[in-house]
C-alpha positions, 0 to 999 in steps of 0.5 A: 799739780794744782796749788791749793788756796791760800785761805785752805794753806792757812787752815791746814797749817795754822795750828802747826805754825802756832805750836812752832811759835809757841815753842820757841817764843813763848806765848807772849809773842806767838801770836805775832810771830803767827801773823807776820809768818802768814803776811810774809807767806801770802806775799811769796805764795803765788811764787812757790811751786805747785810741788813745793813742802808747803809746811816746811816752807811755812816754818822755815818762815815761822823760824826767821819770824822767832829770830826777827821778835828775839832779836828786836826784844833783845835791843830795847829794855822794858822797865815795869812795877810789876811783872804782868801775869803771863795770858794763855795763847789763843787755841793753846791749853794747859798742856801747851802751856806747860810744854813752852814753859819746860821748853823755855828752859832748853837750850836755843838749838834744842828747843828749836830742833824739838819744835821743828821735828817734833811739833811740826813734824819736819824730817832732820833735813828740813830742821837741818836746813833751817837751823843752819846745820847737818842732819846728825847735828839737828837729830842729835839736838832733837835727842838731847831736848827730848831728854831734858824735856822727860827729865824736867817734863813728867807729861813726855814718854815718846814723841808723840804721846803722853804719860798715859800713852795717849798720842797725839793723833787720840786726843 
C-alpha cells in the first residue's frame, strides 16, 4: 500500500484538524494549534506506516498540540485595558462559531469527547486512546456533552444534523 502525499494528507485532513482545534481551543488559537499539528506531522510522516489511521493519528497530534497551548496560557497572565473582540477563525462560519462558544461552556473531558467522535468522526477507541481512558467512559462523555450542548445549543438535534434536519454531508 502506497502512502499518500503529505501535501494531499494536509488537504484531506485539514478541515477536520481545524474543527478539532476549533472546538477545543476556541478560535483565538486553533490556528496555531493547526500549524503546529502539521509541522509536528510532516516530521513524523515518512515514519508512519503505509496502513496506519492517518486521521486518528493527526488528532491524536491536534489533542496534544490543545493541551501543549492550554498549559503554557495557563502559566502566564496577560493584563489589558481592554478585552479585544474575539476574530472569526479562517474557513469557520457562523455556525462554527456558535458551536466553540457553546462547547466552551462544557466540561474538558466532554468537550473533547465530543470533537474528537463527533467533528472528527473518530470511533470511542480512538477517543478512548487519546483522552486517557476506556471506551465506556469516552462514549459516555460523548453522550453526556451531547446532552448539554442540545440543551444550551437549539442548532443540535442528532449528531450530525441541524434543527432542520440538514446533516452535515447536505450542506
Amino acid at each position: 500500500m502506497k502512502k499518500q502525499s503529505f501535501e494531499t494528507v494536509v488537504a484531506d485532513h485539514g478541515p477536520t484538524v481545524l474543527r478539532v482545534c476549533l472546538a477545543v481551543l476556541g478560535p483565538g488559537e486553533a490556528d496555531d494549534a493547526w500549524s503546529e499539528t502539521f509541522l509536528s506531522a510532516m516530521k513524523a510522516y515518512p515514519d508512519l506506516p503505509a496502513d496506519a489511521n492517518v486521521e486518528a493519528w493527526l488528532v491524536t497530534i491536534a489533542h496534544r498540540k490543545a493541551v501543549d497551548v492550554t498549559r503554557a496560557a495557563a502559566r502566564r497572565a496577560i493584563p489589558v485595558d481592554e478585552v479585544p473582540e474575539a476574530c472569526a477563525a479562517p474557513g469557520a462560519d457562523a455556525r462554527d462559531l456558535d458551536l466553540v462558544e457553546a462547547m466552551s461552556k462544557l466540561p474538558a473531558k466532554q468537550k473533547q469527547a465530543v470533537a474528537y467522535h463527533y467533528l472528527a468522526s473518530l470511533p470511542y477507541a480512538d477517543v478512548a486512546a487519546i483522552l486517557g481512558g476506556t471506551t465506556d467512559a469516552a462514549r459516555r462523555a460523548s453522550a453526556d456533552g451531547i446532552a448539554a450542548l442540545r440543551r444550551s445549543y437549539p442548532g443540535i438535534t442528532e449528531p450530525g444534523t441541524t434543527a432542520s434536519g440538514i446533516t452535515g454531508e447536505q450542506r
